[in-house]
C-alpha positions in Angstrom: -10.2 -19.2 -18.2 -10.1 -15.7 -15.8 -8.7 -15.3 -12.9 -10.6 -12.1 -10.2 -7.1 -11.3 -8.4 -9.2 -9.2 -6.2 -12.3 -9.5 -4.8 -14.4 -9.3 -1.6 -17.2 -11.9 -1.8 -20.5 -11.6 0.2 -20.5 -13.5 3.2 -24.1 -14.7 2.5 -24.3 -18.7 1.7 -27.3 -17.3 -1.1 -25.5 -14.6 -2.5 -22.1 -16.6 -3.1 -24.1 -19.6 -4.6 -25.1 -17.2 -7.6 -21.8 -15.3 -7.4 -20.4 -18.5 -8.0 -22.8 -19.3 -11.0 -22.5 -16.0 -12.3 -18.5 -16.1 -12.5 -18.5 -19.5 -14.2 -20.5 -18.4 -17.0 -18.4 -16.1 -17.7 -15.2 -18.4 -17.7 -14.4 -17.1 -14.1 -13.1 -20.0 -12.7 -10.9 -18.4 -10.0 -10.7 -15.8 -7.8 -8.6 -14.4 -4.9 -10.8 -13.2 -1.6 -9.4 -10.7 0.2 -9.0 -9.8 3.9 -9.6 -6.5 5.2 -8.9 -7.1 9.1 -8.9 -9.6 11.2 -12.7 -10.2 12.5 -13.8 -11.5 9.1 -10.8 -13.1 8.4 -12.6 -16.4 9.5 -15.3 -16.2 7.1 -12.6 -15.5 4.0 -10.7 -18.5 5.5 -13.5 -20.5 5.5 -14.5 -19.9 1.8 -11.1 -20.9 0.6 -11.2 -24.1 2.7 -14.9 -24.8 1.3 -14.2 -23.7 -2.5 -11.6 -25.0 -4.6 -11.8 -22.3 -7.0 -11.5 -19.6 -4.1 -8.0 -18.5 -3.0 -7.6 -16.2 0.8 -5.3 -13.6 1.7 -5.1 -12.1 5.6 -4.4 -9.2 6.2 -5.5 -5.5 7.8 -6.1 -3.1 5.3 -4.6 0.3 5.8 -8.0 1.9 6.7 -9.4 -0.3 9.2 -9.9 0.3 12.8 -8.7 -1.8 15.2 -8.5 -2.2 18.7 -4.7 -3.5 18.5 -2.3 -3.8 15.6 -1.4 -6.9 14.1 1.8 -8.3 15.5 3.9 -10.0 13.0 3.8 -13.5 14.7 0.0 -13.2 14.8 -0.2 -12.7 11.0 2.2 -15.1 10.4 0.7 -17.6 11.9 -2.2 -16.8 9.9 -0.7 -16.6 6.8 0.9 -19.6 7.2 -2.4 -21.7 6.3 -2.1 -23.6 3.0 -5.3 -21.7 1.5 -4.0 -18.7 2.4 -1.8 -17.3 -0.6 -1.1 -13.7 -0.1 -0.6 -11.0 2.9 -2.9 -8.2 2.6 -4.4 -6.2 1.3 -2.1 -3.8 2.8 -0.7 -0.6 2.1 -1.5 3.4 2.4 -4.2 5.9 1.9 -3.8 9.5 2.6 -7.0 9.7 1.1 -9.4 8.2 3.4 -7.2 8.8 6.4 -5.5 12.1 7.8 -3.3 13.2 10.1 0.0 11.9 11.5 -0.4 8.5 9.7 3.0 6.8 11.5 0.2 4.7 12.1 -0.5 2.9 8.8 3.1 3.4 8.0 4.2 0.9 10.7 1.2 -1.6 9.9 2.5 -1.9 6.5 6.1 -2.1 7.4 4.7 -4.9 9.6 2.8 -7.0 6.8 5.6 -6.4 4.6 8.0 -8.2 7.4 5.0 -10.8 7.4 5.2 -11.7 3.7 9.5 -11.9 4.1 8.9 -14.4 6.5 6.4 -16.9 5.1 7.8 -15.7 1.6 4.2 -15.7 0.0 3.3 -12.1 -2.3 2.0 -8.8 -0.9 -1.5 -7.0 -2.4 -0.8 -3.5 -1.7 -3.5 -0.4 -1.6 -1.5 2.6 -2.9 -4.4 5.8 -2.8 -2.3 9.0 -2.7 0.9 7.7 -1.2 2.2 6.0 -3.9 5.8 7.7 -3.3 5.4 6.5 0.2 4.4 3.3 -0.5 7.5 2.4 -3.0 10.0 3.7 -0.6 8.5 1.7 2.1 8.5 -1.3 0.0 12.1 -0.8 -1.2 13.2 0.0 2.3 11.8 -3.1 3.8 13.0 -5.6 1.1 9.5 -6.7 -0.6 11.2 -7.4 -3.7 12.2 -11.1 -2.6 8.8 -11.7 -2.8 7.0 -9.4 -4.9 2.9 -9.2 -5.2 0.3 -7.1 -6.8 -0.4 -3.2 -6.9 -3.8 -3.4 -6.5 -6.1 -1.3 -8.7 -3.8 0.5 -10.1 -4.5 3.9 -10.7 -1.1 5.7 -10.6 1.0 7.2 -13.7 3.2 5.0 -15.7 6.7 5.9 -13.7 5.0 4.8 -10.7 4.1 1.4 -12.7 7.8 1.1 -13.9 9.5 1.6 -10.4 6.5 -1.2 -9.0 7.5 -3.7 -11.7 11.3 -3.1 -10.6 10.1 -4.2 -7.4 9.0 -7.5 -8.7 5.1 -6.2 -8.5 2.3 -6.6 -11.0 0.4 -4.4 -12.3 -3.5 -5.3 -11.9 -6.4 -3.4 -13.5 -9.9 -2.7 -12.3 -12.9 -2.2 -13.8 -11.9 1.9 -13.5 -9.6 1.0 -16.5 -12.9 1.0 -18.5 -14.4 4.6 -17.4 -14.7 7.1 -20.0 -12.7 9.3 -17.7 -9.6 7.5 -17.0 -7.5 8.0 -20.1 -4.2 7.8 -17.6 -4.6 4.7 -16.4 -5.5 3.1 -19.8 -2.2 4.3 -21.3 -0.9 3.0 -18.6 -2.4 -0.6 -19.5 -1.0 -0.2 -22.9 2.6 -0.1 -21.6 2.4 -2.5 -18.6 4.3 -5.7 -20.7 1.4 -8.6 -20.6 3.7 -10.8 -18.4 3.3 -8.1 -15.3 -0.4 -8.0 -15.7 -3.4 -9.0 -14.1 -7.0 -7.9 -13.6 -9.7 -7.8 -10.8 -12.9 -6.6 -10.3 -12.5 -5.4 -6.0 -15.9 -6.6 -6.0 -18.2 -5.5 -4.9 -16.7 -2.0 -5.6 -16.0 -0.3 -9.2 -18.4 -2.2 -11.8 -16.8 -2.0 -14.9 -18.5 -0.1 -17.9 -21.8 -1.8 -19.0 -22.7 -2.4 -15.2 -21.0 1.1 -13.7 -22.5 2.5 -11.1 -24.4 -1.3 -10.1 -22.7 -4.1 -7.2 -19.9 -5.7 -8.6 -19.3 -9.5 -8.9 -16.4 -11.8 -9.8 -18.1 -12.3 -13.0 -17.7 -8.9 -14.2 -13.6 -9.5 -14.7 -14.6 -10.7 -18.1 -15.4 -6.8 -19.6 -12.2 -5.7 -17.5 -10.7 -8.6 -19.6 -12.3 -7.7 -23.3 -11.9 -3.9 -22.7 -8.0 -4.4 -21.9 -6.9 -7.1 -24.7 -9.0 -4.3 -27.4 -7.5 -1.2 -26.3 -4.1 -3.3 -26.6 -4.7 -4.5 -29.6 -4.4 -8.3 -28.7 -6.5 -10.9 -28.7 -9.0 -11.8 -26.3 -8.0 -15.5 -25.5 -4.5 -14.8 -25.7 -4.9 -11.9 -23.1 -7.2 -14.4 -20.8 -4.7 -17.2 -21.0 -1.5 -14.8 -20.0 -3.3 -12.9 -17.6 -4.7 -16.4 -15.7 -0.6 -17.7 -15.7 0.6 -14.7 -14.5 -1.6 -15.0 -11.3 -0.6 -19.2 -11.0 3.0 -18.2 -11.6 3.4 -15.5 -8.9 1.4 -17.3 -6.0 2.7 -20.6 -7.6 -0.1 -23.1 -7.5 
């Protein structure tokens, strides 16, 4: 059995009908949908509450526009809901955005608060802030309840100071480019009890399908290419990888 610990599913009733068939015959049986901002949080609600298999998270990802920040009773509320298991995906990019960013510094000291309060884990987007983002994290105290560094592409000191933090370390399918020898040594050190995998669907096919829309499904090669390039076996890594993400959202 896999878990996707990160996607962002379609909001099409056809297209998820064959995501869905797609993922489970390729022992996908769970997967984490994840909010962006606050419009389409509805929709990812309403999977969750419609799918067993489907888990939600709310949040307003460091990129997004919006009219009005999210005030942390509003999001609390919000994350509050039973299906909802996570606060995010939150964070910072000095990549997509420029300028005085005080900005997207303040919205994630705000979902950080968020988490603290309805103690559920954080999914944090780290894209060329990543000393930022740890000091923020540290400052605001989201050790007590940890969560995931999303599609993690950072060097392996960067990994060590997150796993401090009580953060795991989850792979994408970039792990399995050609070109991203720093991230797979990376995966070699991460210990396989602070590990998980995702696909951010429909973003960053893994190797056979790069380049292609991505799909729940596809978790499986991120899956095989990790337990080969460390050495362990396949069913093993699966199993671990699948209790690592029940153990930290404990369900």
């Amino acid at each position: 059995m896999l878990v996707d610990s990160h996607c962002h599913i379609p909001l099409l009733e056809e297209d998820i009908n064959v995501i869905f068939a797609n993922a489970r015959k390729l022992g996908v049986d769970h997967m984490l949908c994840v909010s962006i901002d606050l419009e389409t949080f509805p929709r990812v609600l309403q999977l969750a509450q419609k799918y067993s298999h489907v888990f939600a998270s709310v949040g307003v990802h460091p990129n997004s526009k919006v009219f009005q920040e999210p005030a942390v009773q509003q999001l609390a509320e919000l994350a509050a809901i039973s299906e909802v298991i996570a606060v995010g995906e939150t964070g910072l990019d000095y990549f997509r955005s420029k300028g005085d960013l005080e900005w997207q510094r303040e919205r994630f000291r705000t979902h950080i608060r968020v988490a603290r309060l309805v103690q559920k884990p954080l999914i944090i987007h780290s894209r060329n802030a990543r000393d930022d983002v740890l000091q923020i994290l540290k400052e605001e105290g989201a050790d007590t309840v940890g969560g995931i560094m999303h599609c993690f592409v950072d060097d392996w000191e960067t990994a060590k100071k997150a796993i401090s933090l009580n953060f795991l370390i989850s792979f994408s399918g970039i792990v399995t480019f050609k070109n991203a020898k720093e991230v797979q040594e990376v995966a070699r050190q991460v210990p396989i009890d602070r590990l998980l995998i995702e696909t951010d669907s429909p973003y960053l096919a893994p190797v056979p399908y790069r380049g292609k829309p991505n799909q729940p499904a596809y978790v499986r090669y991120v899956a095989e290419f990790l337990a080969k390039l460390r050495g362990e076996d396949f069913e093993t890594f699966a199993e671990q990888t699948t209790r690592n993400f029940f153990q930290l959202f404990k369900l």
